[in-house]
N, C-alpha and C positions, 0 to 999 in steps of 0.2 A: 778640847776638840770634840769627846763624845757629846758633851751639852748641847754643842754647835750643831751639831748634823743632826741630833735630837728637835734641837729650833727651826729648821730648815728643814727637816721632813714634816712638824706639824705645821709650819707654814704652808706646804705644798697638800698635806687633806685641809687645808683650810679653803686655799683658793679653788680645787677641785669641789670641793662642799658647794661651793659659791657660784661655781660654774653651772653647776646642775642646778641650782636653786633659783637663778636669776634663767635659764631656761623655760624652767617651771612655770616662771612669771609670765615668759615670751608668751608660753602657749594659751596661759590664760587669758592673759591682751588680746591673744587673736580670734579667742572663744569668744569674746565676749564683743570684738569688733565685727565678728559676724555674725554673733546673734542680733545684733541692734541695726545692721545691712540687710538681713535675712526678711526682720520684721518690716523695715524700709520696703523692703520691695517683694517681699512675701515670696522670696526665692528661695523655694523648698530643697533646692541643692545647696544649698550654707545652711541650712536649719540642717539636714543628715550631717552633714562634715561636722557642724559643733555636736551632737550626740555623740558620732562615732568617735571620736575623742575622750572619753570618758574613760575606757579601759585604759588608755595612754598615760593620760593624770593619773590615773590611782596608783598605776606601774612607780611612774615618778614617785608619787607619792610616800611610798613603802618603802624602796630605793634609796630617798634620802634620809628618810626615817633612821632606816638602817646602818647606812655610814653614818650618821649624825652620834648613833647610839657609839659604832665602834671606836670612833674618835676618843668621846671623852671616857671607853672602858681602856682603850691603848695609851691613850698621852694622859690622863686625868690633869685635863685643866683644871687653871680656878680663875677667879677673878673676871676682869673684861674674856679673856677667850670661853672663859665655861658659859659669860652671858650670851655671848656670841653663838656658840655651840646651842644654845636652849632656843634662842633666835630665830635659829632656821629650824629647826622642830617644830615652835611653835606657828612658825610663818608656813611650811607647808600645811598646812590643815586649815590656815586661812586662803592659802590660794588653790587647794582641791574644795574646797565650800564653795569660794567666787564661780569656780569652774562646773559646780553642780547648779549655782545660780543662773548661768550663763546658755545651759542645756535647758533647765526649767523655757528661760526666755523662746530660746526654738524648739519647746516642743508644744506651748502655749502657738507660738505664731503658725504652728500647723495646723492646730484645730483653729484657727480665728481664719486662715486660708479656704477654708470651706464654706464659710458664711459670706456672701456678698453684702450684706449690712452693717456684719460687723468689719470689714474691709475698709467701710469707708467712714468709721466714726474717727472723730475730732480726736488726736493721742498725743497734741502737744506737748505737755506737762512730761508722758512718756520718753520723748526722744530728746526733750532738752536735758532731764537726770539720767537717761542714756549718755549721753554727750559727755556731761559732769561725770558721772561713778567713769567711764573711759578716762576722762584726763586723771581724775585724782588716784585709779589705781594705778597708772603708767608714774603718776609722781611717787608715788607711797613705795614703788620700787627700785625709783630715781633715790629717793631719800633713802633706802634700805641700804642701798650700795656704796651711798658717800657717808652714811649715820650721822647724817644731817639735822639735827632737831628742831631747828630753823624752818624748814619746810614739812617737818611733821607738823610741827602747829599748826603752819598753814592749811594742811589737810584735814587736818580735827576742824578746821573752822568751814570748811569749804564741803565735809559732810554735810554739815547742819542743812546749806543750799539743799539739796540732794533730796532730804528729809520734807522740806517745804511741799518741791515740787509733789512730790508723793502725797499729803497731804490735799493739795490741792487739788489735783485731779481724782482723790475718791472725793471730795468736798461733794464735784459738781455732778458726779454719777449718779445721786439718784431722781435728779429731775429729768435728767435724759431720758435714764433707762422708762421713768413713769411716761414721758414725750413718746418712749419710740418702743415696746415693750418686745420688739424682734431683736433686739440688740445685747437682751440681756446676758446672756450666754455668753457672747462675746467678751461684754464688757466688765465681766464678773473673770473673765482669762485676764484679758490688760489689768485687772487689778493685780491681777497673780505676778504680771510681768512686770509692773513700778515696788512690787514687792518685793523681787528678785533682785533690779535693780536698787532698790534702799539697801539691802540686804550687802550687795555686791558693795557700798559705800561703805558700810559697816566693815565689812574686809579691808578695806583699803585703810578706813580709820587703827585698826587693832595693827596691822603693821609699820603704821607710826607711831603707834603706842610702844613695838618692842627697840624702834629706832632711840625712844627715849630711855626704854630700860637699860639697850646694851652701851650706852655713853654716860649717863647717871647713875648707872646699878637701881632704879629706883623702878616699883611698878604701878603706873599708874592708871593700869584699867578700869578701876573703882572711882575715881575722881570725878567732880565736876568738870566741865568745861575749864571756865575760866581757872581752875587750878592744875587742870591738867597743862594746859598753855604756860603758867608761869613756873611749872615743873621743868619743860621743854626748855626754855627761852632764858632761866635761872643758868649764870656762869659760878 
């Protein structure tokens, strides 16, 4: 009976763990859905709202940090729960990073708010790996939750996109900026802000990296691509 009530209390800081942590994620999704609406329409009241949020996260941040620590000094997990337990350790510090990525984004899009030239350059590339780093970090915490490694893969492949666009769009910045030499300011910020967002990809990649660790025991943030995939995808 004692063991029992032992397993049923660390189930209950498990799911509490869990509850704050998938939180965590909420607020990140929504930092980062209005930084990418902020820059859309250069609405300087969603650029403050995503800054003033940063005290918020960090709060969380240390918060979970700290049950996370108390758990495994109380119950000394092993195995899958101690991977679990390191999980969300490790996974908040990758969703306070996306969340500092995400203020970068609106505070770039306040100074670019100033320049009427830089308002109106071409930032395709921008709002489409906007678009992408939104779906795949809303997946990366879809797969976090069911420990899916099925769609981790998918997400390790669906960075790569992410990366392109980013590429692509400094590719063509320096014939512009040579075309249009009022611009450069600006367009030297939007690099900052496909930066942020590559960056914000990269977050979403490492917590389907630990969707792989906490179901394989295995770490595969060192790996290539294609063996990081057949790590995942391996029954």
């Amino acid at each position: 009976m004692p063991d029992k009530h032992i397993s049923s209390q660390f189930d209950a800081d498990l799911e509490h763990l869990s509850s704050r942590f998938f939180a965590m994620g909420g607020l990140v999704e929504s930092q980062l859905t209005d930084a990418m609406n902020a820059l859309s329409r250069f609405d300087m009241r969603l650029v403050e709202k995503v800054i003033d949020e940063e005290h918020r996260l960090n709060s969380m941040e240390i918060e979970i940090d700290a049950e996370c620590n108390n758990i495994i000094a109380r119950r000394q997990p092993i195995a899958s729960d101690l991977r679990r337990l390191m999980a969300f350790s490790k996974g908040i510090t990758n969703l306070e990073r996306a969340g500092d990525e995400a203020r970068k984004i609106a505070k770039r899009t306040r100074k670019i708010s100033n320049d009427p030239a830089g308002r109106n350059l071409d930032i395709a590339e921008i709002r489409t790996s906007g678009q992408m780093a939104g779906t795949i970090f809303h997946d990366a915490l879809a797969a976090f939750a069911r420990l899916d490694t099925v769609e981790a893969a998918r997400i390790m492949r669906d960075d790569e996109a992410i990366d392109e666009q980013y590429r692509a769009f400094v590719r063509r910045l320096p014939a512009y900026m040579a075309g249009n030499p009022r611009v450069i300011s600006s367009a030297l910020d939007y690099v900052s802000i496909a930066s942020a967002i590559e960056r914000i990809g990269d977050h979403a990649k490492n917590l389907a990296e630990l969707v792989i660790y906490v179901v394989k025991g295995k770490d595969v943030r060192h790996l290539s691509r294609d063996r990081l995939e057949r790590e995942a995808l391996d029954d």
